[in-house]
C-alpha positions as semicolon CSV with decimal commas, in nm:
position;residue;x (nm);y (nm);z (nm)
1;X;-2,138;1,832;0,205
2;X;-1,893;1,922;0,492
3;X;-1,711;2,274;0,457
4;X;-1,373;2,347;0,566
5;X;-1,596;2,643;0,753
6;X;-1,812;2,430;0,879
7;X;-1,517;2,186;1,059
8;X;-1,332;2,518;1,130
9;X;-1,646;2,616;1,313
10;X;-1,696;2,297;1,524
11;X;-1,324;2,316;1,602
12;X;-1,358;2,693;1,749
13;X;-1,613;2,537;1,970
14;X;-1,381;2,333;2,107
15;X;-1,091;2,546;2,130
16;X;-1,233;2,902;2,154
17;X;-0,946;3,027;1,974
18;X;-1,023;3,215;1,698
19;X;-0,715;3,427;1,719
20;X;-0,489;3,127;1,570
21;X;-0,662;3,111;1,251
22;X;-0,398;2,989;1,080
23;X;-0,301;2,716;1,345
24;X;-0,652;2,599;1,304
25;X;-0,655;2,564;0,957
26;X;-0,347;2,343;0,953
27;X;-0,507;2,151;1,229
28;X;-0,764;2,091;0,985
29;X;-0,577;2,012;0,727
30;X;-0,372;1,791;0,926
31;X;-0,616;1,608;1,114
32;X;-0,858;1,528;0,766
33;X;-0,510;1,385;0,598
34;X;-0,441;1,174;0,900
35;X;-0,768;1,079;0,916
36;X;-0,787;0,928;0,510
37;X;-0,447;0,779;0,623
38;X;-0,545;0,565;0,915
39;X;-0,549;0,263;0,636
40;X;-0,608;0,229;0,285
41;X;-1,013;0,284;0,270
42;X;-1,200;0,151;-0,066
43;X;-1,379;0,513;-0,060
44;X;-1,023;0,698;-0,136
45;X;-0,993;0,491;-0,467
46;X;-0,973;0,701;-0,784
47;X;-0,854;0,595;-1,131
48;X;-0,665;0,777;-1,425
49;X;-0,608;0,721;-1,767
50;X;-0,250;0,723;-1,901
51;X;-0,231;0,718;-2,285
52;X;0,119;0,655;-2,509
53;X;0,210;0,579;-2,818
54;X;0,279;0,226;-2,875
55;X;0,607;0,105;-3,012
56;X;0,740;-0,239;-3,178
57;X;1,075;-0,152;-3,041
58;X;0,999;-0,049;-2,675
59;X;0,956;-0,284;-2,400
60;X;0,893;-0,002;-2,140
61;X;0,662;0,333;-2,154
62;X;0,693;0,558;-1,893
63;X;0,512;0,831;-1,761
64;X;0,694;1,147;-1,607
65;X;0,537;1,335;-1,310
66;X;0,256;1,090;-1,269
67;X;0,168;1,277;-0,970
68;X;0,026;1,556;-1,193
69;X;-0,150;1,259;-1,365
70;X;-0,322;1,146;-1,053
71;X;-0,376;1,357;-0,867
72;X;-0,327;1,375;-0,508
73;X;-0,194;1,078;-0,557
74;X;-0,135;0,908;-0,237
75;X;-0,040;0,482;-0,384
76;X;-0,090;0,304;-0,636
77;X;-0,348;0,004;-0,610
78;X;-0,256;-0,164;-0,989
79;X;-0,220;-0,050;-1,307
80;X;-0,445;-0,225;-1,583
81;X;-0,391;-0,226;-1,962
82;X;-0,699;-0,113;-2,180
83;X;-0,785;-0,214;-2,570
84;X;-0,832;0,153;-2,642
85;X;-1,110;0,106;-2,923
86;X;-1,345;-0,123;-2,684
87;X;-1,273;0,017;-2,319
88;X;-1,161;-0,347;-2,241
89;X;-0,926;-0,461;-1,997
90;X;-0,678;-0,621;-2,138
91;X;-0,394;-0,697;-1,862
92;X;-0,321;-0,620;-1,520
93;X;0,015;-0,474;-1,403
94;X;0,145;-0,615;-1,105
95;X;0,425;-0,365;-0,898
96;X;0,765;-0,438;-0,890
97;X;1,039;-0,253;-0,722
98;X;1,309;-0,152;-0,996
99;X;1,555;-0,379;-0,873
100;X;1,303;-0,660;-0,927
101;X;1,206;-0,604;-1,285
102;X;1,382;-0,941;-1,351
103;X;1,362;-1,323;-1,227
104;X;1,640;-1,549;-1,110
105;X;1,734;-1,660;-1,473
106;X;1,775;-1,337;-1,595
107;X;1,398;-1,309;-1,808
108;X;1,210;-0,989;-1,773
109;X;0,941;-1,012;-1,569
110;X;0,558;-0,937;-1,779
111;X;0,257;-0,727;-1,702
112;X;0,410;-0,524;-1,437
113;X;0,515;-0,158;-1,367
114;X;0,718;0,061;-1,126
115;X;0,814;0,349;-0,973
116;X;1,114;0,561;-1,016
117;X;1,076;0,895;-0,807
118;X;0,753;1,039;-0,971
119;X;0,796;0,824;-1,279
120;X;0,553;0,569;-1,337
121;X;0,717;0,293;-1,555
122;X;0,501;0,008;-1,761
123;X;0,604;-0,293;-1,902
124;X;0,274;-0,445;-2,049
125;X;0,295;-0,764;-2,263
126;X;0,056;-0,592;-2,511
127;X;0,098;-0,236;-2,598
128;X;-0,239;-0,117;-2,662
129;X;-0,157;0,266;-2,585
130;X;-0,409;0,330;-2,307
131;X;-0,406;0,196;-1,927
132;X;-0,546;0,331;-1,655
133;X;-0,455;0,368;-1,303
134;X;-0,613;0,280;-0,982
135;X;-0,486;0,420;-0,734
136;X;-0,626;0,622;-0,391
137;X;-0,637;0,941;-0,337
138;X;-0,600;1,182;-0,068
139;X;-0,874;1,452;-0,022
140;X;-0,907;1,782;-0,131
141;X;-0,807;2,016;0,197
142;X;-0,774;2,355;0,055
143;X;-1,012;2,603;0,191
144;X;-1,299;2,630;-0,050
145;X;-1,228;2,355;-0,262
146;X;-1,224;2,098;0,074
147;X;-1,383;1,748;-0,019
148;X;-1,385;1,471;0,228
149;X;-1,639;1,110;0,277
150;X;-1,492;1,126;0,661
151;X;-1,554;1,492;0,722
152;X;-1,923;1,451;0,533
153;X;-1,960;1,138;0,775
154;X;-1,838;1,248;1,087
155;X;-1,741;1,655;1,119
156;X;-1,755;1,646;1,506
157;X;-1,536;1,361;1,542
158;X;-1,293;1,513;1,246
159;X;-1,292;1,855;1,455
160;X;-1,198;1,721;1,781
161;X;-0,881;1,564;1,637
162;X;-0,812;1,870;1,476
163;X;-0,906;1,995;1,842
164;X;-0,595;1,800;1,963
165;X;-0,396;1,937;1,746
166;X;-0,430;2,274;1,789
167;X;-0,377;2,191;2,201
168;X;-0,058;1,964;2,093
169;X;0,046;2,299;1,891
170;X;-0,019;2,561;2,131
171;X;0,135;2,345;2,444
172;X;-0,160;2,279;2,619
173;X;-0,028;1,853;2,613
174;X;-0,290;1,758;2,862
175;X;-0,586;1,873;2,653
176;X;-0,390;1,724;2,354
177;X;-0,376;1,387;2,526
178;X;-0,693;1,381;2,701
179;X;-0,841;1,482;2,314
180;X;-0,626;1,216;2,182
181;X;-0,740;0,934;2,439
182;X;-1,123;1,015;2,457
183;X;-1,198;1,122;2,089
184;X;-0,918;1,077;1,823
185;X;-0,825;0,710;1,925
186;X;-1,166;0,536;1,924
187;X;-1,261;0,736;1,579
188;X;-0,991;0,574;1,473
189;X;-1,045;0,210;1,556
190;X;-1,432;0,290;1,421
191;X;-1,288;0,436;1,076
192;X;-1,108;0,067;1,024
193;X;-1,413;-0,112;1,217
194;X;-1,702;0,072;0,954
195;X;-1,505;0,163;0,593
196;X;-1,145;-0,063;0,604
197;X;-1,362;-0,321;0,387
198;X;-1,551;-0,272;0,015
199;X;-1,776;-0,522;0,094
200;X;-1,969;-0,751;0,380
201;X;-1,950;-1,052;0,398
């Protein structure tokens, strides 16, 4: 498992600054964010449970600060209902913006949840009083507790974008772009071309 030492390291070897310490490790952080962020990669996926209590009354259940429910929470995939005693699925919650919670004849829309700032909002046809979340995550990038399947899978390519950044940051542009050109764009196109998909067909 990568270290945030170990990128650090691989990054001083590029930059042979180890007087900007701090520039570096927001390069790092920086660069492994952007990295999880060049698409929506099946390895980012987490899920969370979200319990309530159900009600014959309510038609909505919401969930406040969801984003300390997931967390680093980046989007939510779907949200599915479960039958709490069994572990079943029981529904799945499509996303609606909250201006689209109804059709054009006025019904309320079923199975489907939304957002409303860091409020996550269901409306499930059955209230079973567990669902759970799918949703993907962004890595872990602080110092000791740094987790991340691209800096695992590829630390030298991870460093040299961090590399760039620390150049873009410390006005040295034509490293930045040269960095940028030769390393950080083809990584890119590679991350999509290797991990965009959950299976092979």
């Amino acid at each position: 498992m990568t270290t945030f030492a170990d990128i650090e390291s691989l990054v001083l070897a590029q930059t042979k600054r180890p007087d900007i310490s701090d520039t570096t490790a927001a390069a790092i952080r920086t660069a492994t964010l952007r990295a999880h962020h060049v698409d929506f990669f099946p390895r980012d996926l987490a899920e969370g449970a979200l319990t309530y209590t159900p009600s014959s009354t309510a038609i909505s259940y919401s969930f406040n600060n969801v984003s300390s429910l997931l967390p680093r929470s980046r989007s939510i995939k779907f949200v599915q209902g479960i039958e709490t005693a069994t572990g079943t699925p029981t529904e799945s919650l499509e996303y609606r913006e909250i201006d689209d919670l109804y059709d054009s004849d006025g019904n309320r829309r079923l199975s489907i949840y939304t957002l409303v700032g860091d409020t996550l909002r269901i409306f499930p046809q059955r209230a079973t009083g567990s669902a759970t979340a799918f949703y993907y995550r962004n890595p872990n990038v602080n110092g000791l507790e740094y987790s991340s399947w691209i800096a695992d899978a590829y630390p030298d390519e991870l460093a040299q974008w961090a590399a760039a950044i620390v150049f873009a940051r410390t006005g040295f542009t034509e490293m930045a772009t040269e960095f940028q050109r030769t390393y950080v764009l083809p990584f890119r196109e590679m991350l999509i071309d290797s991990h965009l998909l959950g299976n092979v067909s």
